[in-house]
C-alpha positions in Angstrom: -31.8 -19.9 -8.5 -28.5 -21.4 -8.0 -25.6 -18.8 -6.4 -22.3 -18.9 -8.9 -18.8 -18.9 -6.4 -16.9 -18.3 -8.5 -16.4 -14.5 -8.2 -17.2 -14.5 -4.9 -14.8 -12.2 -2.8 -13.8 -14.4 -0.4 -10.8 -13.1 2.8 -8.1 -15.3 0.8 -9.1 -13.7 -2.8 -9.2 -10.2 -1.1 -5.6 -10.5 0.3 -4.4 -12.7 -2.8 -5.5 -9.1 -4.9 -4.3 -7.2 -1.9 -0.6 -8.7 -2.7 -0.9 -8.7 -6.5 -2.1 -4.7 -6.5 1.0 -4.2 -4.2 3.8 -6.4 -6.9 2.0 -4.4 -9.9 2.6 -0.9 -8.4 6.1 -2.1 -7.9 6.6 -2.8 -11.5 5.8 1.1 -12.4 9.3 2.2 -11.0 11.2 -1.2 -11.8 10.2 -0.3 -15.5 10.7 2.7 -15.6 14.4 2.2 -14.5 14.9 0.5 -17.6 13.7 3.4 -19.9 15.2 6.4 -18.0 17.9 7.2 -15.6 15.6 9.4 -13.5 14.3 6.3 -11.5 16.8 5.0 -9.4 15.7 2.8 -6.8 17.6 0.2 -5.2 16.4 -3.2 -3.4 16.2 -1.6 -0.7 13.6 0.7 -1.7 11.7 -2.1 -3.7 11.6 -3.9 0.1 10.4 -0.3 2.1 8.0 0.2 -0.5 6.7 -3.4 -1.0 6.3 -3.4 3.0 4.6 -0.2 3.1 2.1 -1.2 0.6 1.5 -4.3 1.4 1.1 -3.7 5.2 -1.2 -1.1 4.3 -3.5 -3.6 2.3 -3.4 -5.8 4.9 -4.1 -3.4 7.5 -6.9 -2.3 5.4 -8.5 -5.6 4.8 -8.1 -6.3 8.6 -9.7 -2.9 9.4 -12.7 -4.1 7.0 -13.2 -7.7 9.0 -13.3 -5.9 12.4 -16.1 -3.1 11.6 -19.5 -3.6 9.9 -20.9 -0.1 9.3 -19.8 2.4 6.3 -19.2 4.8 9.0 -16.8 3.5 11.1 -14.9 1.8 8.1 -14.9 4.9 6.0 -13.1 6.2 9.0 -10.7 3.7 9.9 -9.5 3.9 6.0 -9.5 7.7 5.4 -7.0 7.4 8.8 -5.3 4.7 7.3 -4.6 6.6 3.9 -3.5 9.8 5.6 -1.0 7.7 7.7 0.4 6.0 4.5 0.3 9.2 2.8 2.2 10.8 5.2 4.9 7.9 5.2 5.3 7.6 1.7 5.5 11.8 1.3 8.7 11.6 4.1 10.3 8.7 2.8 10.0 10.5 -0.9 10.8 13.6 -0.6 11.5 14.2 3.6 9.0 17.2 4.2 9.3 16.7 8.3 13.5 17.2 8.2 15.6 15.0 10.0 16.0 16.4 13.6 19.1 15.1 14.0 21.1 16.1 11.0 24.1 18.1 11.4 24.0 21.8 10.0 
């Protein structure tokens, strides 16, 4: 029997999905700003938040081509998550403070 490519998840159709997820989250907020004033986001947040995505996907899929077992790569993405968890949460909402601010 004959393999059928053509769903085959190759590298280049993992990342191509990888960048695609990332653009169709972005679309939540952008339209959302068109129906309410309660999202306000400016480029610049669309460019942080793109980055952060994507870097995270591709950090992901990089973190799936270097280890082979369940283990290790169950690991390497539940650390992964927490880190962009913990990004997204401070550049949201700022649970850690800003050291530096002036009282």
């Amino acid at each position: 029997m004959e393999k059928n490519h053509v769903f085959e998840l190759t590298p280049t159709r993992r990342l191509a999905l990888i960048l695609g997820g990332s653009l169709s989250i972005l679309l939540i907020p952008l339209i959302a700003m068109q129906f309410t004033n309660e999202v306000q986001w400016s480029v610049f947040d669309f460019i942080v938040a793109g980055v952060l995505l994507s870097g995270t996907g591709v950090t992901l899929e990089l973190l799936l081509r270097k280890f082979k077992t369940f283990k290790t790569r169950f690991i390497a993405g539940a650390i992964l998550f927490i880190i962009f968890f913990l990004i997204w949460v401070e550049l949201a909402v700022g649970i850690f403070g800003t050291p530096f601010a002036g009282n």
